[in-house]
C-alpha positions as CSV (number, residue, x, y, z in Angstrom):
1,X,0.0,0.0,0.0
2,X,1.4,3.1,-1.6
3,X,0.9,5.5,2.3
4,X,2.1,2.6,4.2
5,X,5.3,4.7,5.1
6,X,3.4,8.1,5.3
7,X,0.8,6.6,7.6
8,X,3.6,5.1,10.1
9,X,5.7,8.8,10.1
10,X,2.1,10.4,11.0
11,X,1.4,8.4,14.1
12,X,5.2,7.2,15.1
13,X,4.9,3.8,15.0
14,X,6.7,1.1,13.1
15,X,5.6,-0.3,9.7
16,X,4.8,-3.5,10.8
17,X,2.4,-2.3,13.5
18,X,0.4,0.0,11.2
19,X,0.3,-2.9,8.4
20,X,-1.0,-5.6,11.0
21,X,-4.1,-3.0,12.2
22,X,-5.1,-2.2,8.5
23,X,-4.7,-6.0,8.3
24,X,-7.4,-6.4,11.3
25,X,-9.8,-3.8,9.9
26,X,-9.9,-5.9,6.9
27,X,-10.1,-9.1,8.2
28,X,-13.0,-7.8,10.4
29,X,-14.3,-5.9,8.4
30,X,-15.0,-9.3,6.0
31,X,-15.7,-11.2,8.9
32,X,-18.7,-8.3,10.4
33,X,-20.1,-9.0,6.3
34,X,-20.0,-12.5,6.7
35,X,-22.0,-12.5,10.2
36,X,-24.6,-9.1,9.8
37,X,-25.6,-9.9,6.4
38,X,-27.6,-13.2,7.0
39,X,-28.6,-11.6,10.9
40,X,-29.8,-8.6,9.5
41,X,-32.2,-10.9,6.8
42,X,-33.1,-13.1,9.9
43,X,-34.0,-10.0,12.6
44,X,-34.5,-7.0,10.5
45,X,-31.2,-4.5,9.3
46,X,-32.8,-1.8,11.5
47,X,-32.3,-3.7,15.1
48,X,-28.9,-4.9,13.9
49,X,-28.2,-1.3,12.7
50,X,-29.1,0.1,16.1
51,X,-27.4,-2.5,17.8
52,X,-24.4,-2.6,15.9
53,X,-24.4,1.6,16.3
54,X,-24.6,1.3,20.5
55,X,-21.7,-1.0,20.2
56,X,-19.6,1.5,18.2
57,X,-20.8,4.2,20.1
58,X,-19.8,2.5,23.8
59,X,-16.6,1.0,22.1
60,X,-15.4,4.5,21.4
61,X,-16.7,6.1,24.6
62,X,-14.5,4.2,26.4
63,X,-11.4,4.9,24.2
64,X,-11.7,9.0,25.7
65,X,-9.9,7.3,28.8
66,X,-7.0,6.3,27.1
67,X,-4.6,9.0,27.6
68,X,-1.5,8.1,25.2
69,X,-0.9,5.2,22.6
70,X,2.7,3.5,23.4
71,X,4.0,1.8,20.6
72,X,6.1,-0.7,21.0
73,X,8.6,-2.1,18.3
C-alpha cells in the first residue's frame, strides 16, 4: 500500500504495526459481512443497525480514557 510509510511517520509507530491494524480492519471488516448480512435478513437490518451503532458508540466512549498510545517495536 502506496501511504504505508506516510501513515507510520504520522502516528510514530513502526511499519509492521500500522500494516498488522489495516490487516485487522480488513479481516474484520469481511468477517462483520459474513456475520450481519444473514442476521440482518433473519431479525430486520434496523435492530442490527441500532445494535451494531450502540456498540460503536460504547466502544469509542471508552477509548476517551486512554490518555497516550505507546508503541512498542
Amino acid at each position: 500500500m502506496p501511504s504505508l510509510p506516510g501513515m507510520a511517520e504520522y502516528f510514530g509507530a513502526p511499519a509492521a504495526v500500522v500494516n498488522m491494524t489495516m490487516v485487522a480492519f480488513f479481516v474484520s471488516m469481511a468477517v462483520g459481512m459474513l456475520v450481519m448480512g444473514p442476521l440482518s435478513d433473519r431479525s430486520g437490518r434496523k435492530k442490527v443497525l441500532l445494535v451494531s451503532l450502540r456498540h460503536y458508540s460504547d466502544f469509542s466512549s471508552s477509548l476517551k480514557s486512554v490518555s497516550r498510545m505507546i508503541w512498542r517495536e
